[in-house]
C-alpha positions as CSV (number, residue, x, y, z in Angstrom):
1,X,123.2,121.6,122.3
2,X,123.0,121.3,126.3
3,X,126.0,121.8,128.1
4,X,125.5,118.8,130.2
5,X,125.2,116.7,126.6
6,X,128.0,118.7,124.9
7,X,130.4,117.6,127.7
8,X,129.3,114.1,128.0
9,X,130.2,114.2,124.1
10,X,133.2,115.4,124.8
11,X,134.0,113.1,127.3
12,X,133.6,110.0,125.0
13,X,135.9,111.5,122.3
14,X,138.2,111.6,124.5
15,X,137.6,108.4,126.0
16,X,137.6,107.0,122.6
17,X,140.9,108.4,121.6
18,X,142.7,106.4,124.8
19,X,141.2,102.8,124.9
20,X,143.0,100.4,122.9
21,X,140.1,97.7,123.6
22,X,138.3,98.7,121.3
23,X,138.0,97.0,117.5
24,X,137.9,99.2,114.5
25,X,134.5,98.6,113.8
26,X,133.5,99.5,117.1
27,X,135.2,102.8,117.2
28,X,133.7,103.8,114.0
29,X,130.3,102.8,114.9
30,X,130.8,105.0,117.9
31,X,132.3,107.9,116.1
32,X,128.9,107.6,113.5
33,X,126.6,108.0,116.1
34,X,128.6,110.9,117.8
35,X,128.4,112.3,114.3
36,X,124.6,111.2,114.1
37,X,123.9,113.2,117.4
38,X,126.0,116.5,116.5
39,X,124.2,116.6,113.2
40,X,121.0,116.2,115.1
41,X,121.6,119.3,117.2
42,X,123.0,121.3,113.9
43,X,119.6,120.9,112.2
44,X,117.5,124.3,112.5
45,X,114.4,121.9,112.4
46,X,114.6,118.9,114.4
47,X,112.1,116.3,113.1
48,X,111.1,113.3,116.2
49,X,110.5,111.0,112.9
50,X,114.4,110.8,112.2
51,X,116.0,107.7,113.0
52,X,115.8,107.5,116.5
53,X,119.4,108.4,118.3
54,X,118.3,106.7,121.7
55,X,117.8,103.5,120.3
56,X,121.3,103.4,118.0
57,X,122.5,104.4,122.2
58,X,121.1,101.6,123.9
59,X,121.5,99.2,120.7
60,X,125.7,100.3,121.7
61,X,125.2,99.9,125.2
62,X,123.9,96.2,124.6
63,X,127.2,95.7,122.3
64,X,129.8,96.9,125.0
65,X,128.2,96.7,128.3
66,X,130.6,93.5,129.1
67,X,133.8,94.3,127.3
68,X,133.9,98.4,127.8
69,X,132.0,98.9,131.3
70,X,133.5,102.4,131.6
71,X,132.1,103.4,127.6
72,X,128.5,102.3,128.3
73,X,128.6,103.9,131.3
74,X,129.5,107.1,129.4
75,X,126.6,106.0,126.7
76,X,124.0,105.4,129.6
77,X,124.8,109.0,130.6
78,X,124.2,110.4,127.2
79,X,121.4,108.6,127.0
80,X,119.7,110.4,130.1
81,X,120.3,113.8,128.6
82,X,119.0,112.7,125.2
83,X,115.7,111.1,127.2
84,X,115.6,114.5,129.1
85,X,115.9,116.2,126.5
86,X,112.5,114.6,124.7
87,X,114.8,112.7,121.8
């Protein structure tokens, strides 16, 4: 995994672990596609046919972009490394 990604990653862990905004269901729907991206990047053969981890991204920055301005900037972020990245 990139650095730049790894540390955006980090960053929303963390970020995660401190807002109390955020409804269950939304933290665990942000934890499954931070574990949907470390899996992708733990595969020795990444296949572009998997589910596509840029869409779940933008499907989350739609959700939260009113309510959690500082998360979807985080998620907009990851998205750019994920799009620079070719996934």
């Amino acid at each position: 995994m990139p650095e730049q990604l790894a540390q955006q990653l980090k960053q929303l862990r963390t970020q995660l672990t401190h807002t109390q905004t955020l409804s269950d269901d939304e933290q665990q729907e942000l934890l499954a596609l931070l574990q949907q991206i470390d899996a992708r990047f733990m595969q020795q053969n990444m296949d572009d046919t998997e589910d596509n981890l840029v869409d779940g991204v933008n499907l989350l920055i739609e959700r939260f972009e009113v309510d959690h301005p500082g998360l979807t900037h985080m998620l907009r972020n990851i998205v750019q490394s994920l799009a620079s990245m070719g996934i």
